[in-house]
C-alpha positions as CSV (number, residue, x, y, z in Angstrom):
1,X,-11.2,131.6,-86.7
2,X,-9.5,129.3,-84.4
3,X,-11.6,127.4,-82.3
4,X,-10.8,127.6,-78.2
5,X,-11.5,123.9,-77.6
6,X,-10.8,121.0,-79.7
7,X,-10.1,121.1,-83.3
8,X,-12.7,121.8,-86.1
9,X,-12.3,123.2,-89.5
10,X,-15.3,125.8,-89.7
11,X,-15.2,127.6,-86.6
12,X,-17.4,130.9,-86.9
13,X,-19.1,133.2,-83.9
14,X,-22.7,131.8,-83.7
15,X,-24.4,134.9,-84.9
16,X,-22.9,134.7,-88.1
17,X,-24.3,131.0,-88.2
18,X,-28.1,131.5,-87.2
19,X,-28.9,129.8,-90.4
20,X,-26.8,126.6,-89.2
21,X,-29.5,126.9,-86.4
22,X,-32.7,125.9,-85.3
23,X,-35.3,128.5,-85.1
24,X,-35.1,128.4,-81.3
25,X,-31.5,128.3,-80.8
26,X,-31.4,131.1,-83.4
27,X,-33.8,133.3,-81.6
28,X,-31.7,132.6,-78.4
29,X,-28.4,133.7,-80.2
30,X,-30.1,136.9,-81.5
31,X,-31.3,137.9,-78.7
32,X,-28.4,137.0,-76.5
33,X,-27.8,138.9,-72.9
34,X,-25.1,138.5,-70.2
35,X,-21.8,139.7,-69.6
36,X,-20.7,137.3,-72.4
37,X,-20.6,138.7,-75.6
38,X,-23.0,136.8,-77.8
39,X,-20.0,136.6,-80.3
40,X,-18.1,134.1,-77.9
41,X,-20.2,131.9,-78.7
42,X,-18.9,129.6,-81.5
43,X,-20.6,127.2,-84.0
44,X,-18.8,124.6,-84.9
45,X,-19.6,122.6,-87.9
46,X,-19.0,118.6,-86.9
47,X,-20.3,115.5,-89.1
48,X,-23.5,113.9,-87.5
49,X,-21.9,110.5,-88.3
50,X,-19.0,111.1,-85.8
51,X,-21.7,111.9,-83.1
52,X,-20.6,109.0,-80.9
53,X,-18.7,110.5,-78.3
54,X,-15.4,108.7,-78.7
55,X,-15.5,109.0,-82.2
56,X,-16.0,112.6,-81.8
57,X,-12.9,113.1,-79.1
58,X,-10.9,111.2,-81.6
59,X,-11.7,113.0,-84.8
60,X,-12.0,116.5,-83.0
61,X,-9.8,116.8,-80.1
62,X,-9.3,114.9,-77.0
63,X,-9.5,117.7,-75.2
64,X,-13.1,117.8,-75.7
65,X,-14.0,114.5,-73.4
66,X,-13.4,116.5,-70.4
67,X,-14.9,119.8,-72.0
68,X,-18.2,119.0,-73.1
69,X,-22.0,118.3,-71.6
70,X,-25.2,117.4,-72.3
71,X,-28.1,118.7,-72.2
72,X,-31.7,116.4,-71.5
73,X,-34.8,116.6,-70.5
74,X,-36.8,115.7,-67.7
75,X,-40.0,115.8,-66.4
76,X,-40.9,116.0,-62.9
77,X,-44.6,114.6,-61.6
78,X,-46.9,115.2,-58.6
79,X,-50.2,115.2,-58.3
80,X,-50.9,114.5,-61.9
81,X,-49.2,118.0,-62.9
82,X,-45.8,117.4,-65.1
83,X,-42.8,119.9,-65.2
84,X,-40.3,119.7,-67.7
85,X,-37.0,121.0,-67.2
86,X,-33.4,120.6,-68.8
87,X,-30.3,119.8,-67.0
88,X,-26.9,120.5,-68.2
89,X,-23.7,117.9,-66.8
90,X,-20.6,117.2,-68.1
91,X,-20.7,113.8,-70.6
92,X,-18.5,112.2,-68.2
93,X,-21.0,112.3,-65.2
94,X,-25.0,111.8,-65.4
95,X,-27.8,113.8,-64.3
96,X,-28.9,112.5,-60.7
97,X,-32.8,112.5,-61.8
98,X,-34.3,110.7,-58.8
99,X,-31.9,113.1,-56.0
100,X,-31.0,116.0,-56.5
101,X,-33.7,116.6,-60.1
102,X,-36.1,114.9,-58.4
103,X,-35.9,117.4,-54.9
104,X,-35.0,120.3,-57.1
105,X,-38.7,120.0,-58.8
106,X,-40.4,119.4,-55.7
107,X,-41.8,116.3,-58.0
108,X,-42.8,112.5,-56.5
109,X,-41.5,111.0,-59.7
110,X,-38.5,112.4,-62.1
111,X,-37.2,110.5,-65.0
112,X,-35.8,111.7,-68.8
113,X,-38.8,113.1,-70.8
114,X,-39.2,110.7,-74.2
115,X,-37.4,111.5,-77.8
116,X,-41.1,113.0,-79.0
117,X,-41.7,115.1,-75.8
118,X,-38.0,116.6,-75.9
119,X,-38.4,117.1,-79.4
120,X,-41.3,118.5,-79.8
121,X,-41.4,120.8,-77.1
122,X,-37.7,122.1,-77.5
123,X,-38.2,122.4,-81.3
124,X,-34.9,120.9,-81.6
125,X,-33.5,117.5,-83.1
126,X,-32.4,114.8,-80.7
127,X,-29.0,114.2,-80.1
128,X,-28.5,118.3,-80.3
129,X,-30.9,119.8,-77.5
130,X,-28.9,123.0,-75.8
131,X,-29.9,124.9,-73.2
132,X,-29.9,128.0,-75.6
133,X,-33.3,128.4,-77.0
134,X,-35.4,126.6,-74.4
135,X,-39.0,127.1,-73.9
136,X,-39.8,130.5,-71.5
137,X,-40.5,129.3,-68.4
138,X,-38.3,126.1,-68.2
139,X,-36.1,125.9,-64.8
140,X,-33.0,125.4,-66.1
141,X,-30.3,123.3,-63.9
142,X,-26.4,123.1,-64.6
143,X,-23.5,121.6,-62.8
144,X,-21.4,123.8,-61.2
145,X,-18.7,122.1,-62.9
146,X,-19.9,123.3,-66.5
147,X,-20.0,127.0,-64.9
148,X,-16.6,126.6,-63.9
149,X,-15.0,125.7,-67.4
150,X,-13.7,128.3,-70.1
151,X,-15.5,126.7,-72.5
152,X,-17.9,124.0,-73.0
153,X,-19.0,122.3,-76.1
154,X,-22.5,121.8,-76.4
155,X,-25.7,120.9,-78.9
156,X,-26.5,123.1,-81.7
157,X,-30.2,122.4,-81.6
158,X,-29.2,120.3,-84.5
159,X,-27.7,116.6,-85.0
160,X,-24.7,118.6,-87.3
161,X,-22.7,121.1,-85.8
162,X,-22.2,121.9,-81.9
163,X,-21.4,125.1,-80.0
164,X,-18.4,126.3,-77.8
165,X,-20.2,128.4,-74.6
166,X,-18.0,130.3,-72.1
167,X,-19.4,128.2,-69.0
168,X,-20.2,130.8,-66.8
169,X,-22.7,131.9,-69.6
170,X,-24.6,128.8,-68.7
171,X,-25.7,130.3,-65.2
172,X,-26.5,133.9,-67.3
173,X,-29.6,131.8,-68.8
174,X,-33.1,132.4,-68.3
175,X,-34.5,130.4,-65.4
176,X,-30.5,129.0,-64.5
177,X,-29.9,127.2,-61.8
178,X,-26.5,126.2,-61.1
179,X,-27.0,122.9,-58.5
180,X,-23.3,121.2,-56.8
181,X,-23.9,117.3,-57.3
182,X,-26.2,117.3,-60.4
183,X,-24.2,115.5,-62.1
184,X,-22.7,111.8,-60.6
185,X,-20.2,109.7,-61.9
């Protein structure tokens, strides 16, 4: 299958890939609802040692520097009680974590949760935390300029291989959240 961003050699929808996923991510796929089919979804197969971004754009597709996001966690804290979230911008912008994260959590203090923390609490590896498969309960907040691409490319749950995500699926997740200004420049 063609992929309908960027250009990768294994291109497959993501349920025929839940093996190429991590258990979480997997899980999400599986159990995918929305008005997306769960077979837009694509898995992409990438190298882990072109992860750097302009590496990437170069060795996939240009196209993709304007097309892709990240997803990262945060933790909000008040009164000694922490929330974790995840926040999904475009890689050309950065999450606003002391405006509009901070405000959104109702929290005194918001900064990017540590490697362990993300890790261990997604179940995912760094450098490939999605915003399929988060833990229940997690708000969830997005751009509104993900929502309003065809297609985004984002983590995998793994280092190797990404996804391709029809963006208005990203406000058809649990606990979504689709915030104007999350991300800055």
């Amino acid at each position: 299958m063609d992929a309908p961003i960027g250009h990768f050699d294994d291109a497959r929808p993501a349920p025929a890939c839940l093996d190429e996923l991590t258990a979480p991510v997997a899980d999400a796929v599986r159990h995918w609802q929305g008005s997306v089919p769960a077979e837009q979804i694509v898995y992409v197969d990438t190298d882990p040692a072109w992860a750097d971004t302009a590496t990437f754009v170069e060795h996939y597709g240009q196209d993709l520097l304007e097309r892709s996001a990240n997803c990262v966690v945060v933790s909000g804290k008040r009164g000694g009680e922490s929330t974790l979230a995840a926040c999904v911008v475009l890689s050309t912008t950065r999450v606003d974590v002391n405006g509009v994260v901070r405000r959104r959590l109702g929290a005194r203090k918001a900064s990017f949760a540590s490697m362990d923390t993300a890790t261990g609490e997604t179940g995912m590896e760094y450098g490939g935390i999605t915003p399929l498969g988060l833990p229940d309960g997690w708000p969830l907040l997005v751009d509104a300029a993900v929502v309003d691409l065809p297609y985004v490319l984002v983590g995998s749950g793994r280092r190797r291989g990404k996804l391709l995500v029809p963006g208005k699926a990203f406000a058809e997740l649990p606990h979504a959240e689709v915030l104007e200004g999350l991300g800055v420049s």
